[in-house]
C-alpha positions as CSV (number, residue, x, y, z in Angstrom):
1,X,-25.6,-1.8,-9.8
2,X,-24.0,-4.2,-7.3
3,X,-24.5,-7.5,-9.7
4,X,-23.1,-5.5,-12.7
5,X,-19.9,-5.0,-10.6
6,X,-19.8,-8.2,-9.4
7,X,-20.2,-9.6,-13.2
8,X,-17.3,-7.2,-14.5
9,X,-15.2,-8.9,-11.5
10,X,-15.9,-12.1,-11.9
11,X,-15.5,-11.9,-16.2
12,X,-12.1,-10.1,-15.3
13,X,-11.2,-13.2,-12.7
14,X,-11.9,-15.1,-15.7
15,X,-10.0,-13.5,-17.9
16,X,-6.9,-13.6,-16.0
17,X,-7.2,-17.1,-15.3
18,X,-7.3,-17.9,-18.9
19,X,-4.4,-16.3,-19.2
20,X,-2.3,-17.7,-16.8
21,X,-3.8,-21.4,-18.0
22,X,-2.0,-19.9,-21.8
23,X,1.0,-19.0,-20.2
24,X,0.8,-22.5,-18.4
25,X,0.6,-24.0,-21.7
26,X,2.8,-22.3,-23.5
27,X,6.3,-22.1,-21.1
28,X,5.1,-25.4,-19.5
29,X,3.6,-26.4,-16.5
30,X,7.4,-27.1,-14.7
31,X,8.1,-23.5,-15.1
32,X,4.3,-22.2,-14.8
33,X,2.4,-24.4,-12.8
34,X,-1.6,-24.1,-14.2
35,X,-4.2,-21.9,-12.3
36,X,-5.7,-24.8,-10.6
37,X,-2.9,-26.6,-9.6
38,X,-1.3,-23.5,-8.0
39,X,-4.9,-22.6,-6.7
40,X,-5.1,-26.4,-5.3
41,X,-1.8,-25.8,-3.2
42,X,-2.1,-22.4,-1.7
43,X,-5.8,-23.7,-0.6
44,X,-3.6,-26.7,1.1
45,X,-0.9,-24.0,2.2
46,X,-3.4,-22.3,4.2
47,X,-4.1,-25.6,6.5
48,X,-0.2,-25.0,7.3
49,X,0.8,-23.3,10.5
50,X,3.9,-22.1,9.5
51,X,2.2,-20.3,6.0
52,X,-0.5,-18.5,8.1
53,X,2.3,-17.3,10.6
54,X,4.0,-16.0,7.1
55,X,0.7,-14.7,6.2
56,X,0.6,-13.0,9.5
57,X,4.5,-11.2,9.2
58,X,4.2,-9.7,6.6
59,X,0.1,-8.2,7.2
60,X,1.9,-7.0,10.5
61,X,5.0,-5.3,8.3
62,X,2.5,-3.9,6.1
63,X,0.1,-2.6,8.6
64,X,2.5,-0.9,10.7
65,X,4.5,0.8,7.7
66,X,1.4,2.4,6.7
67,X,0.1,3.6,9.8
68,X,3.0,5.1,10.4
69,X,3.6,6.2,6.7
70,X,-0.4,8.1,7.7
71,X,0.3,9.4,11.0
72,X,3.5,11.6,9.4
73,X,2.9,12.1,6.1
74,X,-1.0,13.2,6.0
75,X,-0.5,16.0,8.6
76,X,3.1,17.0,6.7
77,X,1.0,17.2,3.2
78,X,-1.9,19.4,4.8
79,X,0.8,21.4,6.8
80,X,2.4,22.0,3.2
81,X,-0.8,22.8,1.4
82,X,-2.1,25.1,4.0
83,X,1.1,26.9,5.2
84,X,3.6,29.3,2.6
85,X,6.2,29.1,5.3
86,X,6.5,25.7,5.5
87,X,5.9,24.8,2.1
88,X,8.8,27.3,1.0
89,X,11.6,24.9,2.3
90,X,9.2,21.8,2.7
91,X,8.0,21.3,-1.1
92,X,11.9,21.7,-2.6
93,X,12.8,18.9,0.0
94,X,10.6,16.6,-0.7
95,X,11.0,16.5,-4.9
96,X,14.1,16.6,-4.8
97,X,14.0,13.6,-2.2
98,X,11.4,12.3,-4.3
99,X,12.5,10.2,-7.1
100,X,15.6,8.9,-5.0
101,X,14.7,4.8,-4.9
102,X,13.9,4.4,-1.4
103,X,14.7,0.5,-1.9
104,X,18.1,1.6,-2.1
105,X,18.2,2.3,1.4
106,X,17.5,-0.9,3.1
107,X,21.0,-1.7,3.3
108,X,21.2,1.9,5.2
109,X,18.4,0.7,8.0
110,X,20.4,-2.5,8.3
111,X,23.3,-0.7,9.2
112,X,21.6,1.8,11.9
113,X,18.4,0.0,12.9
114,X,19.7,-3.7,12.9
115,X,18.0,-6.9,10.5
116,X,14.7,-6.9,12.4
117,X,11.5,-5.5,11.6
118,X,12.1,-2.0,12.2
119,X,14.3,-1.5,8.8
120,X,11.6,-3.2,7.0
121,X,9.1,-1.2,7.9
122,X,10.8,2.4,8.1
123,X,11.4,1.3,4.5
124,X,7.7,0.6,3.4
125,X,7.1,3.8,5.2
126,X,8.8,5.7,3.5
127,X,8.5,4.8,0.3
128,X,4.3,5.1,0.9
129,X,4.8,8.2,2.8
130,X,6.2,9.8,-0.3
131,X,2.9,9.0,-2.5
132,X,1.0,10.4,0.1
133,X,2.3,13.7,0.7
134,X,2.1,15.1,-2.3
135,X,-1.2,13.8,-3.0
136,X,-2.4,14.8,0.0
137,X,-0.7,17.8,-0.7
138,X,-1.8,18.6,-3.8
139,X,-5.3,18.1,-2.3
140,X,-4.7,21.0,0.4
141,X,-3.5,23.6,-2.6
142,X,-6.4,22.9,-4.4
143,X,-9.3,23.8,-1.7
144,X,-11.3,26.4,-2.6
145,X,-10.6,29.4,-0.4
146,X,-14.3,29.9,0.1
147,X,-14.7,27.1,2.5
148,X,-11.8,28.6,4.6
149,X,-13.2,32.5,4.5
150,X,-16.5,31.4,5.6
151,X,-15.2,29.8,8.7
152,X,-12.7,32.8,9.1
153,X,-16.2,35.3,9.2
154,X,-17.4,33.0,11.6
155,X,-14.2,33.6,14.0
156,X,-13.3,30.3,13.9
157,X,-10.0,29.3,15.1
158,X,-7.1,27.9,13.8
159,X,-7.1,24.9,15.2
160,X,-11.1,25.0,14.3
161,X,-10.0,25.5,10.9
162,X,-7.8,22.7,10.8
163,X,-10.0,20.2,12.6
164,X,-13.6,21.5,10.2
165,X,-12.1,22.5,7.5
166,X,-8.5,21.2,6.9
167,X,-8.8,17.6,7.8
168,X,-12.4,16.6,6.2
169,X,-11.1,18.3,2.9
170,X,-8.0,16.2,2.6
171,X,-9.2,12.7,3.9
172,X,-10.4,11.7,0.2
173,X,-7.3,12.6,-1.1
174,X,-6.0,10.6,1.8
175,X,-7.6,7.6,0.4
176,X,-6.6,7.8,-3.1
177,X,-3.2,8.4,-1.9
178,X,-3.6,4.7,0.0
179,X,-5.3,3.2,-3.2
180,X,-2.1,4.3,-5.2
181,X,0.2,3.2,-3.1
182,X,-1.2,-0.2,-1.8
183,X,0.6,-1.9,-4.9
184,X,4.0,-0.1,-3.9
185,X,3.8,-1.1,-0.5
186,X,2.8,-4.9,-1.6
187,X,5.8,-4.9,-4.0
188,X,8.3,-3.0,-1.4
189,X,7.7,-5.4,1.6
190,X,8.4,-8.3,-1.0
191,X,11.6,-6.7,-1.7
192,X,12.7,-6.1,2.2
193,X,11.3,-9.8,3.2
194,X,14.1,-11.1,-0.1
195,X,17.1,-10.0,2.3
196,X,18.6,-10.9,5.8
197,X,15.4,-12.6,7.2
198,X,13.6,-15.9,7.6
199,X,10.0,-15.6,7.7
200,X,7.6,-13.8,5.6
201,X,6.0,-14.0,2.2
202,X,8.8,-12.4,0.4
203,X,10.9,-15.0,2.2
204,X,8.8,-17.7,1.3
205,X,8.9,-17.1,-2.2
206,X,12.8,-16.8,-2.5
207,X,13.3,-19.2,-0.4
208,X,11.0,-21.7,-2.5
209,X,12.8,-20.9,-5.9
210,X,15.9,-20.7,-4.3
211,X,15.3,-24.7,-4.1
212,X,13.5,-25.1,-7.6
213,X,9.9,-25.5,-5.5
214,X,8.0,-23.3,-8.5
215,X,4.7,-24.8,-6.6
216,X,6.0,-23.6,-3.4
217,X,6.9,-20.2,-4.9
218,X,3.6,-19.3,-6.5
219,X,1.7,-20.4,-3.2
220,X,3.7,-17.7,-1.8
221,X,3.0,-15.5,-5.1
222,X,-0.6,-16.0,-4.3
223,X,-0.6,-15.3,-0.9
224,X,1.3,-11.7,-1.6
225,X,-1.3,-11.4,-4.4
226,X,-4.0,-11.7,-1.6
227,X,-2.4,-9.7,0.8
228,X,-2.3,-6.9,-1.8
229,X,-6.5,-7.7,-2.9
230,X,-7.4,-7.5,0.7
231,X,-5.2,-4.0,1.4
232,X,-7.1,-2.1,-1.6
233,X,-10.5,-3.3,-0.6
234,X,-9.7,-2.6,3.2
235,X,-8.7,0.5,2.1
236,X,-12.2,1.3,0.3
237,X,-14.3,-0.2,3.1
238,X,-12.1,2.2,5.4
239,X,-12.9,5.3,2.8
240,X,-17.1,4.5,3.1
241,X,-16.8,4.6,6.6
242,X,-14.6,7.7,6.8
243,X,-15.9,10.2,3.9
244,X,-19.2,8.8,2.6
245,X,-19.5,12.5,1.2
246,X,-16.4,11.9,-0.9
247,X,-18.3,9.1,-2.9
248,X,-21.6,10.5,-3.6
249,X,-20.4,13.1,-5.8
């Protein structure tokens, strides 16, 4: 089972970088530099200082934003999905707050938080957070009552509910949620490193095609592109650890 994914991986690896060799071809390799020449340079890139401490910025701007986007919005979604009273006023907040662009904002955090870190991340935050919540959510709604009357016949407490029932029951969901919005996050901390700053990976790349470096730039490219692989299989390696159950079925 393991060598079949592995095989699927690799032939999809291969794929894209046939792909990217055509593009190469096809535009040119001043405007897209060829697989292995861009491969060759980010491998040199990483023997730089200065990349890694990129590298490092923006894992800790990503990191942070989704902790924090977890530690408000999984509790809020099984709050919501658990609770009529909250979910009366907290579900028609949060769609019609929903589609609003949250990249939009950034000038906003400038403005009130300052050009440092925290606007960047309050920004990744919230845009994650969103996903979250109502997948986590959704999640909550869906429960079949059963599990919940059977812990009510066995007096259980609230709090005994939440913690036995509640919690274990939305922590797949919690996952997916973090699967879905791993991309968004990626592309959202690209977008807040483009302004007002000097240092990270979204900085890097601007800054490199800014000056015409398109080698420079799709090092950069490739290290967000790593950032983002590494995020989504964290994130699975997280999910066998926390709800093996989940992934049996």
């Amino acid at each position: 089972m393991k060598a079949s994914i592995f095989i699927r991986y690799f032939c999809g690896s291969v794929a894209v970088l046939l792909l990217w060799q055509l593009g190469s071809v096809t535009l040119g390799s001043d405007i897209l530099p060829d697989p292995l020449r861009a491969l060759g340079g980010f491998w040199d890139a990483l023997k730089d200082p200065e990349f890694i401490g990129h590298i490092g910025l923006s894992l800790y701007r990503l990191l942070t934003a989704l902790a924090l986007a977890i530690a408000v919005s999984f509790p809020l979604g099984v709050l919501l999905g658990h609770s009529k009273a909250a979910d009366w006023l907290g579900a028609p907040v949060t769609f019609i707050t929903l589609p609003l662009p949250k990249i939009v904002l950034l000038p906003v955090f400038f403005t009130i938080l300052g050009l440092g870190d925290s606007s960047r991340i309050l920004l990744i935050a919230l845009a994650t957070g969103y996903q979250i919540l109502v997948i986590v959510r959704e999640s909550a709604l869906a429960l079949n009552p059963s599990y919940e009357l059977a812990m009510r016949s066995m007096g259980a407490s609230t709090a005994e509910r939440v913690l036995h029932v509640y919690i274990p029951a939305a922590l797949p969901s919690l996952f997916m949620a973090l699967k879905a919005a791993s991309s968004t996050a990626v592309a959202v901390l690209f977008l807040a490193e483009s302004f007002a700053t000097d240092a990270g990976l979204g900085w890097y790349i601007m800054n490199a095609w800014g000056l015409g470096d398109m080698d420079g730039m799709f090092v950069g490219i490739l290290g967000m592109c790593v950032l983002g692989v590494a995020l989504y299989a964290g994130i699975g390696l997280l999910e066998r650890l926390a709800c093996p159950w989940a992934l049996q079925k």
